[in-house]
C-alpha positions, -999 to 999 in steps of 0.1 A, spaced: -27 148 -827 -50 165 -806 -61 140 -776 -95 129 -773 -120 155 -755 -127 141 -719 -165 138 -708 -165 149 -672 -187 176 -646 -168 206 -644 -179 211 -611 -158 176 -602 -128 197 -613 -128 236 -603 -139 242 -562 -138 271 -544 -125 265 -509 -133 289 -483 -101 311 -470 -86 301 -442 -78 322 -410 -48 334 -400 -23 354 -397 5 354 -421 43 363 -418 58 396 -431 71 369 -458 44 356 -459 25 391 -469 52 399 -493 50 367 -513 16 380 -518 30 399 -543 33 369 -566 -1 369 -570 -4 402 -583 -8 416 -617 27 432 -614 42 401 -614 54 384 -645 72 349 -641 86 356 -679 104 387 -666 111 378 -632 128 358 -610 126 355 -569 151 345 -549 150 339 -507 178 354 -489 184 333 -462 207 354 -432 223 337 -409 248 359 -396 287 362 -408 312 396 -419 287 402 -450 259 416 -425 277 433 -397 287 469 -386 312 488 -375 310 498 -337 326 506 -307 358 498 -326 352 465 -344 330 448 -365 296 430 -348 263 416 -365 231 443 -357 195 434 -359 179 446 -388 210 463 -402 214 446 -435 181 455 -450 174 489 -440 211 495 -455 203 476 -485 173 497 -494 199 532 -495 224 514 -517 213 521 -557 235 493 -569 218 467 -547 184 477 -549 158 497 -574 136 510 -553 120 528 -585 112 493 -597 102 481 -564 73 510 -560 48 497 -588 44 459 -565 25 478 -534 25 510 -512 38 493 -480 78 496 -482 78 465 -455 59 446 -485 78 455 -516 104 431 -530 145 440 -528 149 443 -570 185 440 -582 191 466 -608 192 457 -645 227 431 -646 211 427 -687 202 393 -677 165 378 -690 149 381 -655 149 411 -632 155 396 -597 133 403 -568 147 390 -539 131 389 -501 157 387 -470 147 368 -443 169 374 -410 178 353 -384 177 357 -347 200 358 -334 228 360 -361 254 342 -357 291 334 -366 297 306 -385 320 293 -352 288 287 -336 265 266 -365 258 228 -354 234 206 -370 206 223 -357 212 253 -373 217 231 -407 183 221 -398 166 254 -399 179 264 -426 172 234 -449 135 238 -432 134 270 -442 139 262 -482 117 235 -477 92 260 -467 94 282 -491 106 257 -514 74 264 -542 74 301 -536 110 307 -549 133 299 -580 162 301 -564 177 308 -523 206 324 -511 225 319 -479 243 343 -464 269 328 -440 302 332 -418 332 317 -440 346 296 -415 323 264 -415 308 280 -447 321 246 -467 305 224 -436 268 239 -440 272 236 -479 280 200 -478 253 194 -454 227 206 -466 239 192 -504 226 160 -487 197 172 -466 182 186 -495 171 158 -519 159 158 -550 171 191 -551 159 212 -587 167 248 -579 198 267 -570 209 267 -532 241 295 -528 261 298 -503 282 334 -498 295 356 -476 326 381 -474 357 387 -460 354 423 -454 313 438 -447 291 444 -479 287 478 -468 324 488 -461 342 511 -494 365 483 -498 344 448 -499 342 416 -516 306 413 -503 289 432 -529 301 415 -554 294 380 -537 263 392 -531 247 403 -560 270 376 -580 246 345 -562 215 367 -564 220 366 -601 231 327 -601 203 317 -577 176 336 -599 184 330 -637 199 302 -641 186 267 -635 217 252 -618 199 226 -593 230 223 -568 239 238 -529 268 255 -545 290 285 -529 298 314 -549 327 335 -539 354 359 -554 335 356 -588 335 314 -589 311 291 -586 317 261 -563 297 226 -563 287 227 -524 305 197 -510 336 198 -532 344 230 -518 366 239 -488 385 274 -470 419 274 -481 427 311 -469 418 333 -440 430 364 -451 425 368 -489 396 375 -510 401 341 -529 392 322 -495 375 293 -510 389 262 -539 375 230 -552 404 210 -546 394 180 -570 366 198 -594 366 227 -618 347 256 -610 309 253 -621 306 286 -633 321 321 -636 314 356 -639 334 373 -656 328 401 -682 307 377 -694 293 346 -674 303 312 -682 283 277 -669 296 245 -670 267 230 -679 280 193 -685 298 196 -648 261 202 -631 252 173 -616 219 161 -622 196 137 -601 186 103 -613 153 100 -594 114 105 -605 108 121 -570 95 155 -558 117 177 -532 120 166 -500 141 168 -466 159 147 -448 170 165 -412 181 131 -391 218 136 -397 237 112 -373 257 134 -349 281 104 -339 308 111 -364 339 127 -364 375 130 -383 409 113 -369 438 126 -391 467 103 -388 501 117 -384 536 100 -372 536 79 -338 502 80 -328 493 48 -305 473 23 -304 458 34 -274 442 67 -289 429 52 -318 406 25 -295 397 57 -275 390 78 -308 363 49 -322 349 39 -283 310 44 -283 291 63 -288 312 71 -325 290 52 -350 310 65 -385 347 84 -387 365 102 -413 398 87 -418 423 117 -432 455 89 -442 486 98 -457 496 107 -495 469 85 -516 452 66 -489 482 51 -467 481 43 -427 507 28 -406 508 -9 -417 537 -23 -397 514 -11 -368 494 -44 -365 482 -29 -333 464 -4 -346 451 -21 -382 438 -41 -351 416 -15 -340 403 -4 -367 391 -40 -376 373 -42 -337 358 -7 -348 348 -25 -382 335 -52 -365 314 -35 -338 295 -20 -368 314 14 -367 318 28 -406 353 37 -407 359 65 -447 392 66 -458 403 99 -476 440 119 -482 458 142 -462 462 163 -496 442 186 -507 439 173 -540 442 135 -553 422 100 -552 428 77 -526 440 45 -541 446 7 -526 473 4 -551 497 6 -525 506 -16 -498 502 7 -470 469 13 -485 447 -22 -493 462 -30 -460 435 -6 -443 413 -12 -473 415 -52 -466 399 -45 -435 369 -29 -444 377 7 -442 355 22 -471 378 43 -497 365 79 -498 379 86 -537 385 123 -538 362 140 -512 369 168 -487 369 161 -452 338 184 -449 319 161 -477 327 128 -463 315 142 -428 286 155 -437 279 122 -461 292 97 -433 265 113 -408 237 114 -436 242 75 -444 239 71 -409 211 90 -399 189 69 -429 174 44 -406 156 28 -432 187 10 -447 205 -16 -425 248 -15 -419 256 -33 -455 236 -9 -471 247 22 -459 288 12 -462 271 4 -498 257 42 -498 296 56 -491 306 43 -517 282 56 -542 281 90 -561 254 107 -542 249 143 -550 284 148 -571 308 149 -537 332 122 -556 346 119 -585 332 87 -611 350 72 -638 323 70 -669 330 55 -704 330 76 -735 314 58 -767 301 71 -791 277 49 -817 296 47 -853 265 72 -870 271 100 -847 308 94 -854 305 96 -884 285 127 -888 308 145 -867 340 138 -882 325 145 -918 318 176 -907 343 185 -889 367 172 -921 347 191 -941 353 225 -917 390 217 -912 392 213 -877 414 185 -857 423 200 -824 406 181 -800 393 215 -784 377 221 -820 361 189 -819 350 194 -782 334 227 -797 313 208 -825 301 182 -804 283 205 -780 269 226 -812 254 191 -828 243 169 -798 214 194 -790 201 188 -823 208 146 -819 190 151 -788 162 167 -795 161 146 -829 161 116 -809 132 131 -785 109 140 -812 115 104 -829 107 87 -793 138 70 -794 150 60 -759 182 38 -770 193 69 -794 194 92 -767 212 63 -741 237 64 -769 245 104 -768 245 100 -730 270 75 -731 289 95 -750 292 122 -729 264 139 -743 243 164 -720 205 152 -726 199 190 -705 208 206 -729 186 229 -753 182 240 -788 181 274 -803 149 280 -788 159 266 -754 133 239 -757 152 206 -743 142 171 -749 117 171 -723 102 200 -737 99 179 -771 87 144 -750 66 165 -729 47 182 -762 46 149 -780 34 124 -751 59 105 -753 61 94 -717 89 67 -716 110 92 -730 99 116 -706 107 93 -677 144 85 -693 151 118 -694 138 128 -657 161 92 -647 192 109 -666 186 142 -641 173 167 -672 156 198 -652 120 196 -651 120 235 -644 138 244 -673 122 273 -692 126 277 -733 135 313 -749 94 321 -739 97 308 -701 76 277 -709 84 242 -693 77 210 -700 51 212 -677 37 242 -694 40 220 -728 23 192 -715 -7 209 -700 -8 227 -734 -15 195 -751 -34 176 -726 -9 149 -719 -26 140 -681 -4 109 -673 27 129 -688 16 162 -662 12 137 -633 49 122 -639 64 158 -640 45 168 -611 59 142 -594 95 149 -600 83 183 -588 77 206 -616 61 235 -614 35 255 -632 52 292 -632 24 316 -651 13 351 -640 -16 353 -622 -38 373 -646 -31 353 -676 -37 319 -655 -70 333 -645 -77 344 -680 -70 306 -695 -90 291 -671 -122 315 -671 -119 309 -715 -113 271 -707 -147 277 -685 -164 296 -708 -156 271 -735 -168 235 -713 -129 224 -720 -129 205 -692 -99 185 -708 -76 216 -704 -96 227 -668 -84 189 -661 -47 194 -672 -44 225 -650 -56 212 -618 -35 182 -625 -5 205 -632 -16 226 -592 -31 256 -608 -52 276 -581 -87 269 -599 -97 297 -575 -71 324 -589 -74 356 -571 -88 380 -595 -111 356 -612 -134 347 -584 -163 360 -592 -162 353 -631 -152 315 -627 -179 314 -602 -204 327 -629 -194 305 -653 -189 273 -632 -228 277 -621 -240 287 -656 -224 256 -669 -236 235 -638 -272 242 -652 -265 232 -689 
């Protein structure tokens, strides 16, 4: 049904502010490039580099290796099988201007990619919260300019910056990777080439909306990850969780593993991280006496690393005694394991004894997630004491693992094992298999019909309302198209992607400006979707939207954040703005 045509001055709805002066950034100049007629959001996909220092960058000289100014992208720019500089001629004739573009890896986007260095460079020995804070600033930034970002980093405390900024960045709906190398990208023998150009690739085609860290070909959820060797190319593991992706001959996603906010809320940042936290790991003897000393002010939260699955001294009643003064005094005491991989569990004695006293079970988290979670909770003034021990226990951005039921209604049942009977199959791998090939269909079904409790049903099932049909187009797509907007709410609550693209690069945003569905553009927009069209056919929509007095679709667009003033366009929107000002 086509909506209603909307009686309004056009003039109300496209201005033309008057430029602004000043003078940009080299980035700033080569994101100017966006706007050009070269660029084509359908066949590419940009990606901030982000370098902080680390092995990746550095040289060899004077007999070992040391990070150099400037080094990593003049070398870059030689290397065929990092850059196309072919490619990157047709953007603009100033080689400082023209995008990095990763050679054809038969992927549907052809990355461009922009490196932005810091200074100085450091090792990863030497990051502290406020180098957490620049770097979240900086993707906050250039958060609208960019599809995905890329941080180049020291392994040591690689796993640290990873799980902070997994809670610094909220709302979070485009990749954030973390890599580095154990030997320099530029050396004949290296891992960082193939780190490199592995999270270039992740970061810019495919929409996994996570701080993740991508080395020795895996994919790691941010703050499950943690440095298990100094010496070997397979540095990094996720203890507790499965790999999110890997690239292989081919590349494989997890996508029911990506976590997925459940918020209606744009991207934001959050830098006050509480620097009044530490870790105590427990180990045989220790007193009493260096406990009280460990939780003495100013210490506001501590990580608690306890024996096997959550155990602590409890014939010690000296020290359970200190931890309850510390619990008392308002000190947020996390309980996780010693191992690297298991729950911690009150199902022992050893253990509810420190959990009867207040000290907050930490599941399966690392030491670097709970740290960098413990001083996040803390640093949110907003929530009082019994809130934030509230907030530890919580799944926050996927840094713990939650039990969830699996039911599935007796219909869908049904259908699958009818089919599945029908097909012969009974492994429970088979099975697996058919589900994921019939719930996009039950989703999308389900969209299309406006039917909320349908698609609560496939979700509790274990269904992943993400996921798209043959065409790519998702639920939202379908809500979005169809104006359905308490659907398109659920979904955005269950953590779909509002920047997911269809097999044409569309969104639901793209969908819902399409149709004129206002309050449905407003509610994406708020959960901060994007309109992502090239510059000349933008300009060409809204001068035949002009042209036409469709001031309903001139509406949707500026609703959606198009520039009404699109470069290229001026002085035709201008003519036809004051030609239909005189009508």
């Amino acid at each position: 049904m086509e909506p209603a045509p909307v009686k309004s001055d056009i003039s109300s709805i496209i201005s033309v502010p008057l430029p602004r002066k000043r003078h940009p950034s080299v980035l700033e100049q080569q994101k100017s490039i966006f706007s050009s007629i070269e660029y084509d959001p359908t066949k590419h996909a940009r990606v901030l580099v982000l370098y902080t220092g680390g092995t990746i960058g550095m040289c060899w000289e004077n007999g070992s290796y040391c990070p150099k100014s400037n080094f990593l992208v003049d070398s870059i720019k030689k290397y065929p099988h990092l850059h196309d500089r072919n490619y990157s001629t047709g953007f603009t004739e100033d080689d400082e201007l023209r995008p990095l573009v990763l050679p054809d890896c038969h992927e549907p986007k052809k990355v461009l990619y922009f490196v932005k260095e810091y200074d100085p460079l450091l090792d990863s020995s030497n990051m502290t919260v406020v180098e957490w804070k620049t770097i979240a600033t900086d993707i906050q930034e250039h958060y609208d300019a960019f599809d995905g970002f890329v941080v180049l980093h020291g392994t040591d405390t690689m796993s640290y910056t990873a799980s902070a900024l997994s809670f610094m960045l909220e709302n979070l709906g485009k990749p954030v990777i973390l890599t580095g190398s154990q030997i320099p990208i530029f050396e004949v023998r290296s891992d960082g080439r193939d780190n490199f150009i592995g999270a270039l690739v992740l970061a810019g085609t495919y929409k996994i909306p996570e701080v993740c860290l991508y080395f020795n070909h895996k994919l790691f959820r941010g703050n499950r990850s943690t440095k298990i060797d100094n010496s070997s190319f397979d540095a990094f593991d996720s203890p507790n969780m499965k790999p999110l992706a890997h690239i292989e001959i081919q590349i494989y996603v997890d996508n029911d593993s990506i976590f997925r906010p459940h918020k209606l809320a744009r991207f934001s940042l959050m830098t006050n991280m509480n620097q009044d936290v530490a870790v105590l790991r427990l180990f045989p003897s220790i007193t009493a006496a260096t406990v009280r000393s460990f939780l003495q002010p100013p210490i506001k939260g501590m990580v608690l690393q306890s024996y096997g699955a959550g155990n602590g001294p409890q014939r010690q009643k000296d020290i359970l005694e200190a931890f309850r003064e510390a619990h008392q005094r308002g000190v947020i005491i996390v309980n996780i394991s010693q191992c690297a991989r298991g729950v911690v569990s009150a199902a022992y004695e050893t253990g509810k004894a420190l959990f009867d006293l207040g000290i907050i079970p930490g599941h399966d988290m690392t030491p670097e997630a709970a740290l960098a979670k413990l001083s996040y909770v803390l640093g949110k003034t907003e929530w009082n004491l019994e809130k934030k021990r509230e907030m530890m226990l919580r799944n926050l951005r996927g840094e713990l693992t939650v039990k969830q039921s699996r039911l599935l209604s007796v219909v869908d049942a049904d259908l699958i094992e009818a089919v599945a009977q029908v097909m012969q199959l009974s492994s429970s791998k088979e099975m697996g298999a058919l589900r994921r090939v019939l719930f996009p269909s039950l989703i999308c079904n389900a969209a299309r019909i406006g039917s909320v409790p349908r698609l609560e049903t496939i979700r509790n099932a274990g269904g992943n309302l993400s996921m798209g049909d043959y065409d790519g187009n998702t639920a939202l797509h379908i809500a979005a198209s169809n104006g359905l907007v308490d659907v398109v709410r659920f979904l955005i609550d269950n953590g779909v992607n509002v920047l997911a693209e269809d097999r044409w690069g569309l969104s639901p945003l793209d969908n819902a400006v399409q149709f004129s569905r206002f309050e449905i553009i407003a509610v994406l927009r708020a959960a901060g979707a994007q309109l992502n069209m090239a510059p000349i056919k933008l300009g060409s929509q809204l001068c035949c939207a002009a042209a036409k007095n469709e001031v309903g679709r001139l509406k949707s667009f500026a609703l959606a954040g198009a520039n009404m003033d699109q470069e290229g366009t001026n002085g035709l929107m201008r003519v036809v703005v004051h030609r239909l000002q005189k009508r």
